[in-house]
C-alpha positions as CSV (number, residue, x, y, z in Angstrom):
1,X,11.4,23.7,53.4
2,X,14.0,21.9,51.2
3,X,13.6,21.3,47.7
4,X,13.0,17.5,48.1
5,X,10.5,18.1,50.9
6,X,8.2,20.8,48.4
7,X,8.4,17.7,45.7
8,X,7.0,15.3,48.0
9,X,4.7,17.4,49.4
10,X,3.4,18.4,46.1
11,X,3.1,15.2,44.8
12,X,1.5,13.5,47.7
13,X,-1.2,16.0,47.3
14,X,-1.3,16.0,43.6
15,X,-1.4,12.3,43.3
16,X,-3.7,11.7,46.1
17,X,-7.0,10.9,44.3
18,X,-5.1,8.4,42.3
19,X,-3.2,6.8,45.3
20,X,-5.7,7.0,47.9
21,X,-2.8,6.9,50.5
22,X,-3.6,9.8,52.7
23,X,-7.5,10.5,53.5
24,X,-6.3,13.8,54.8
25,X,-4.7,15.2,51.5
26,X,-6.1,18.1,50.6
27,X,-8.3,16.9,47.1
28,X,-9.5,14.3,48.8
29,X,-11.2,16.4,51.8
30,X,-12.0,18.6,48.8
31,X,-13.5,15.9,47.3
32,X,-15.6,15.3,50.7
33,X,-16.6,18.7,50.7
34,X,-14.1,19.3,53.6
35,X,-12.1,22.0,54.3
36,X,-8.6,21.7,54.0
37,X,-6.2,21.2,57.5
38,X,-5.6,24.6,58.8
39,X,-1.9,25.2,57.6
40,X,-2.1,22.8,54.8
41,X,-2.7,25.3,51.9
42,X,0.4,27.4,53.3
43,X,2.2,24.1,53.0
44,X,1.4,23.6,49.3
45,X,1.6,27.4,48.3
46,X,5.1,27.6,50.4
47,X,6.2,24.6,48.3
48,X,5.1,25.4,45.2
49,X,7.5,28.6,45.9
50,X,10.3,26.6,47.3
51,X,10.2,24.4,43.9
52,X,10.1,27.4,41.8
53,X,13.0,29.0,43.1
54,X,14.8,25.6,42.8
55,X,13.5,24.8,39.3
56,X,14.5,28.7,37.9
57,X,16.5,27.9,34.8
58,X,16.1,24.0,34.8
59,X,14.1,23.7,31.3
60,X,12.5,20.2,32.3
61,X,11.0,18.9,35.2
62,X,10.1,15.1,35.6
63,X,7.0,13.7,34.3
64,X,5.4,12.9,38.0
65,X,6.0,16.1,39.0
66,X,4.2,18.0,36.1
67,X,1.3,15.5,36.3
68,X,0.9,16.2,40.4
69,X,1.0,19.7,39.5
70,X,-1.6,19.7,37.0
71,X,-3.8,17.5,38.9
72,X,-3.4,20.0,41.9
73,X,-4.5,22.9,40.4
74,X,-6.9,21.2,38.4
75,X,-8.9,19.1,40.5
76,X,-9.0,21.5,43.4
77,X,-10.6,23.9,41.0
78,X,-13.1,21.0,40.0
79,X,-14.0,20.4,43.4
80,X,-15.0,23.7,44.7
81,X,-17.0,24.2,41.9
82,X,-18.7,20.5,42.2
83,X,-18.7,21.3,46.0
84,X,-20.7,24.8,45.7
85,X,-23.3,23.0,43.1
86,X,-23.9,20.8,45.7
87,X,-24.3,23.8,49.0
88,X,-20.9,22.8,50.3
89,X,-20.3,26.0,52.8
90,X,-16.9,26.3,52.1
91,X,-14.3,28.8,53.7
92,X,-14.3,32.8,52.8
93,X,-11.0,32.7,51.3
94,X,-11.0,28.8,50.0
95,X,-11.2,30.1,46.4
96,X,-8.4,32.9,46.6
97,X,-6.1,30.3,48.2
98,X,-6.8,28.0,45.2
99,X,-6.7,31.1,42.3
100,X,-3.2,31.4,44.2
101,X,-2.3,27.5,44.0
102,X,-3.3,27.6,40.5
103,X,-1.0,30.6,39.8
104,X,2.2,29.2,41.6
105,X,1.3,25.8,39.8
106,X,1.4,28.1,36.8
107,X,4.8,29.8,37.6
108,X,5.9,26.5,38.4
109,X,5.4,24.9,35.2
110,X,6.4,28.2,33.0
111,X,9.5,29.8,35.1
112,X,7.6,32.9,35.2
113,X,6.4,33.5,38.5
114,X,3.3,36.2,37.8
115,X,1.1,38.1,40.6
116,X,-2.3,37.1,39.9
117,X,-4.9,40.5,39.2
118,X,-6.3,39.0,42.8
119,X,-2.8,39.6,44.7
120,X,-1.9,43.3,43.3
121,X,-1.8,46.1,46.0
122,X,-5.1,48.4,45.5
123,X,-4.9,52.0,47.3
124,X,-6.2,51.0,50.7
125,X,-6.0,47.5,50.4
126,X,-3.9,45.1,51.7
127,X,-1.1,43.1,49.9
128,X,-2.2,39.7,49.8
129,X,0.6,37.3,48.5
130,X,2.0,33.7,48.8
131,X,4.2,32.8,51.6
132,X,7.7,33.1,50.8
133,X,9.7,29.6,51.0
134,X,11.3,30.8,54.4
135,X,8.1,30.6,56.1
């Protein structure tokens, strides 16, 4: 994934409960108390990585950008939690994949890519990290 491709993406799905383009973006199924696409969170985490290693000593990024971001982490967040008040069954792993959107939005916005508590290797446990921007 390119560096314009990890924009777009993020934006798309940043922006979507403002543009209402794509029923299928990921806050919007959220929203529906859907699951995301299978894949689509390894799109967004392997973008947010792609645009960190693109952005790494930039010390700006563009205001649409910063407001998809925000938005991402923030109303996928908001949704879970509305979802679970309401009995939405969601996936095992749904809320570490968004702790670990929130985190690369985070690293994103600061330059300071940080492994969350959640990700760090206990004796006997398994790594869990995002995907790198090759794959």
């Amino acid at each position: 994934m390119d560096r314009p491709t990890a924009r777009k993406l993020l934006v798309d799905q940043g922006t979507a409960s403002l543009t209402q383009r794509n029923p299928d973006a990921m806050l919007l199924r959220l929203d529906r108390g859907e699951a995301p696409i299978p894949g689509q969170m390894t799109s967004i985490l392997v973008a947010l990585r792609v645009l960190y290693k693109e952005l790494e000593g930039e010390e700006s990024i563009d205001r649409e950008l910063a407001r998809a971001l925000y938005r991402l982490a923030r109303e996928s967040q908001r949704a879970l939690w509305v979802g679970r008040e309401r009995g939405v069954a969601w996936p095992p792993m749904l809320a570490e994949d968004l702790d670990r959107v929130e985190a690369g939005v985070e690293g994103v916005l600061s330059g300071d890519w940080q492994t969350p508590a959640s990700e760090m290797t206990v004796t006997g446990q398994v790594q869990l990290e995002l995907p790198s921007a090759d794959g």
